[in-house]
One Martini backbone bead per residue (centre of mass of N, CA, C, O) as a GRO file, in nm:
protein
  149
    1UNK     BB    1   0.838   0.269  -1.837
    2UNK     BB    2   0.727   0.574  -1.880
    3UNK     BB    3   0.561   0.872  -1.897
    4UNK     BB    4   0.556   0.864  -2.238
    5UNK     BB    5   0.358   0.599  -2.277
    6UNK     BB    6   0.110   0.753  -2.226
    7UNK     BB    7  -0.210   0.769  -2.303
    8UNK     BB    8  -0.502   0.991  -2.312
    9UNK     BB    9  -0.836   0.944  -2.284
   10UNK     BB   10  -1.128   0.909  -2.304
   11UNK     BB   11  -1.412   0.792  -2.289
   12UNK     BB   12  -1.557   0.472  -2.405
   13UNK     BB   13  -1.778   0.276  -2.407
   14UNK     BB   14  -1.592  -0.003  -2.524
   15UNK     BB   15  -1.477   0.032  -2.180
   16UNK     BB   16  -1.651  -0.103  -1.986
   17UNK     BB   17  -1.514  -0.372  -1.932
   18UNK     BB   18  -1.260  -0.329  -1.883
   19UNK     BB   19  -1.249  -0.117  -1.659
   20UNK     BB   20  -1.409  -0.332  -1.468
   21UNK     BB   21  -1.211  -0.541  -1.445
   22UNK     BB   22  -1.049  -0.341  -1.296
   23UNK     BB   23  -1.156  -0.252  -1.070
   24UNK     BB   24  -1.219  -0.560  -0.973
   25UNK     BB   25  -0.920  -0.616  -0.893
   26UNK     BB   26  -0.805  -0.391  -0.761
   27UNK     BB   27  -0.988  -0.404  -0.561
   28UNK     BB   28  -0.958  -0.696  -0.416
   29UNK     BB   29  -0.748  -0.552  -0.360
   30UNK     BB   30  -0.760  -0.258  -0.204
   31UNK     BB   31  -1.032  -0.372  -0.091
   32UNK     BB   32  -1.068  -0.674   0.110
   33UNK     BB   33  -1.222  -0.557   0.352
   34UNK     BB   34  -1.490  -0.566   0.213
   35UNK     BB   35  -1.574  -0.797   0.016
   36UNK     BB   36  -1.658  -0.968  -0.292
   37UNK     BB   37  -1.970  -0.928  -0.228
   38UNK     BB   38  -1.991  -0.631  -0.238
   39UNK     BB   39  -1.807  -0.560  -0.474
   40UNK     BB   40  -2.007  -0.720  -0.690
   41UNK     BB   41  -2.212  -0.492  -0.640
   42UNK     BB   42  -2.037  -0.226  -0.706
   43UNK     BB   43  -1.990  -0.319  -1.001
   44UNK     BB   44  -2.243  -0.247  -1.100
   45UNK     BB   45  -2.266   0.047  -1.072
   46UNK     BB   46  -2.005   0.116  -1.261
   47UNK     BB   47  -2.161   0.012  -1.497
   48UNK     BB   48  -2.450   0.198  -1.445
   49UNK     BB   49  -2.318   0.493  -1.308
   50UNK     BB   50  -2.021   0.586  -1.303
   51UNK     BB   51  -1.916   0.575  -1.587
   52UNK     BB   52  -2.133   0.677  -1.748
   53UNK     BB   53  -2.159   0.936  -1.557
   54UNK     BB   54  -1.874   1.052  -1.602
   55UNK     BB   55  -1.556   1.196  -1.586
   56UNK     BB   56  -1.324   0.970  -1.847
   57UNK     BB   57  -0.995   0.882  -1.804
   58UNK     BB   58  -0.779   0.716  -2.001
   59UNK     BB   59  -0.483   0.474  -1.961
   60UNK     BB   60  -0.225   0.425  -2.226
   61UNK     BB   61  -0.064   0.141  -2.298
   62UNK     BB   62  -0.014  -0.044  -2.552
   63UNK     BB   63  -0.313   0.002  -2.655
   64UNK     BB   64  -0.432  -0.026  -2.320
   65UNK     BB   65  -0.570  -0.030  -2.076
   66UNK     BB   66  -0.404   0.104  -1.756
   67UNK     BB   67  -0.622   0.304  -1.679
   68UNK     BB   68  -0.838   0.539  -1.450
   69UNK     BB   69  -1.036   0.839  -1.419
   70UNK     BB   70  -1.297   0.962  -1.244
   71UNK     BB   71  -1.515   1.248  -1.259
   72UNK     BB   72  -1.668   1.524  -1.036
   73UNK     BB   73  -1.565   1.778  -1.129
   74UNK     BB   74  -1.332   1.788  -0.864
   75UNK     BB   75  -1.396   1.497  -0.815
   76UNK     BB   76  -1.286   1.193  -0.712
   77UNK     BB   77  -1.420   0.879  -0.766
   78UNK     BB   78  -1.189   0.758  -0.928
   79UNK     BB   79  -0.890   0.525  -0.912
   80UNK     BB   80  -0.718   0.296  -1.165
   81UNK     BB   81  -0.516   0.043  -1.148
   82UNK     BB   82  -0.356  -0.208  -1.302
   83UNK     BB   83  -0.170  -0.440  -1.115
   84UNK     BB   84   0.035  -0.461  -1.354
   85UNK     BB   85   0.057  -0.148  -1.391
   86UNK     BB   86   0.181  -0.065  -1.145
   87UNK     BB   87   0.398   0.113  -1.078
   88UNK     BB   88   0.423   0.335  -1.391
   89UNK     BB   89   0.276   0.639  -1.374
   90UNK     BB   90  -0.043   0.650  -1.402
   91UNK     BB   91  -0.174   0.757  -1.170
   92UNK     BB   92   0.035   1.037  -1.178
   93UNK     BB   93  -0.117   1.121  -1.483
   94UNK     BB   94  -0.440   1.114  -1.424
   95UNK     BB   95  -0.404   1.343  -1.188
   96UNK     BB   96  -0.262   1.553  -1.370
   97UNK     BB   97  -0.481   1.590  -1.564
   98UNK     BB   98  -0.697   1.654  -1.355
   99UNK     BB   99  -0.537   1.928  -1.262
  100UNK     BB  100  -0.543   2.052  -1.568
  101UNK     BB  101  -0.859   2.072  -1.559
  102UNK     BB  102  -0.949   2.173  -1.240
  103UNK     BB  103  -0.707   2.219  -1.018
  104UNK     BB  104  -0.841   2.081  -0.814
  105UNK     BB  105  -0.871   1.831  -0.568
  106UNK     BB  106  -1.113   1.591  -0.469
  107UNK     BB  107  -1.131   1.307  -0.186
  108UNK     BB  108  -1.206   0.974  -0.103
  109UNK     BB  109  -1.034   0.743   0.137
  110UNK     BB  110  -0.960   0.434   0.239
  111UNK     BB  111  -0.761   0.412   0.537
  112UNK     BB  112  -0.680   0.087   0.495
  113UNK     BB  113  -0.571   0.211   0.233
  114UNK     BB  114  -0.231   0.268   0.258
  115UNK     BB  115  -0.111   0.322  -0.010
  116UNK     BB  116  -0.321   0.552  -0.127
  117UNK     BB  117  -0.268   0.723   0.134
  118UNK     BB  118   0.035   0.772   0.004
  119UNK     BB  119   0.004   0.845  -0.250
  120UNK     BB  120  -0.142   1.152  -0.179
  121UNK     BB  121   0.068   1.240   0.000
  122UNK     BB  122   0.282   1.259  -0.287
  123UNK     BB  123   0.096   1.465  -0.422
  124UNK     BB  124   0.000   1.682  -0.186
  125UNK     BB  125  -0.228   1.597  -0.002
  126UNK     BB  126  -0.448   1.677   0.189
  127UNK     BB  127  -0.594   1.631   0.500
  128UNK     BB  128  -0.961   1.744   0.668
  129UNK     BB  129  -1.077   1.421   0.718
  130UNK     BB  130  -1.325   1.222   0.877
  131UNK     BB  131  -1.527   0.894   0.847
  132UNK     BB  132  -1.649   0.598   0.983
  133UNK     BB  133  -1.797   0.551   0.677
  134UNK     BB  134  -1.948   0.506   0.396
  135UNK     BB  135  -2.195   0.538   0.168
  136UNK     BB  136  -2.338   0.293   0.250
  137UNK     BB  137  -2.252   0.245   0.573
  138UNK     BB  138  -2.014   0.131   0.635
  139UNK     BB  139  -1.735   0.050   0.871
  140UNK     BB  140  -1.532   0.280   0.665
  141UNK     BB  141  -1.280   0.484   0.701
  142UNK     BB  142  -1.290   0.806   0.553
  143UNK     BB  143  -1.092   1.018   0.346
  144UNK     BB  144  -1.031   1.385   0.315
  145UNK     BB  145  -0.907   1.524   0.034
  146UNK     BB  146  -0.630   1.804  -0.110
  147UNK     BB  147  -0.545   1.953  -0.408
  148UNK     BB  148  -0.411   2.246  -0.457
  149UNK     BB  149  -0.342   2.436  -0.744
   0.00000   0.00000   0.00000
């Protein structure tokens, strides 16, 4: 399919089960170094606070979400799509719309997750920094990157 098959709105409450559940799929890929029993736990938190207070755009493919990106102003707090909709243009579709609704993008992502950031690499991130720690502050190294408008 196409990226005109792709359609984005906003977030709306009765997208938290499916956003979430695609979430922790994702993750579960893409951060398996993270470990299933930490992911579980940082489920609650996308339920309970970054879903309800970011600003969410869903990506919309069949009728269905396959794909969101949550911002704080202009920081990309996530980006995930279904793994089963992966390789789909999804994901540079939803950073697209964050760059146009944005101009620049800020972003952290995890270096072990290589795909991830070849990704952001591909669509013009420059790596800024790096740092050892993650938020909770476990050892999984994260890099900053800038996509300049």
């Amino acid at each position: 399919m196409k990226d005109m098959d792709i359609a984005i709105r906003a977030y709306e409450a009765a997208d938290l089960e499916k956003l979430s559940a695609m979430w922790f799929e994702a993750s579960l890929i893409a951060h398996a170094f993270i470990g299933e029993t930490s992911l579980r736990e940082q489920r609650v938190l996308i339920e309970t606070v970054y879903l309800p207070r970011a600003e969410t755009w869903v990506a919309v493919r069949g009728g269905e979400p396959a794909g969101f990106i949550s911002l704080i102003e202009d920081f990309i707090g996530g980006l995930f799509v279904s793994p089963s909709r992966q390789g789909g243009g999804i994901g540079r579709r939803l950073v697209r719309h964050a760059a146009q609704l944005k101009g620049s993008l800020r972003l952290e992502v995890y270096t072990a997750n290589a795909q991830a950031l070849a990704f952001y690499r591909s669509l013009g991130f420059e790596e800024l920094s790096r740092r050892p720690s993650d938020d909770q502050g476990l050892p999984f190294e994260n890099a900053q990157m800038l996509l300049k408008a």
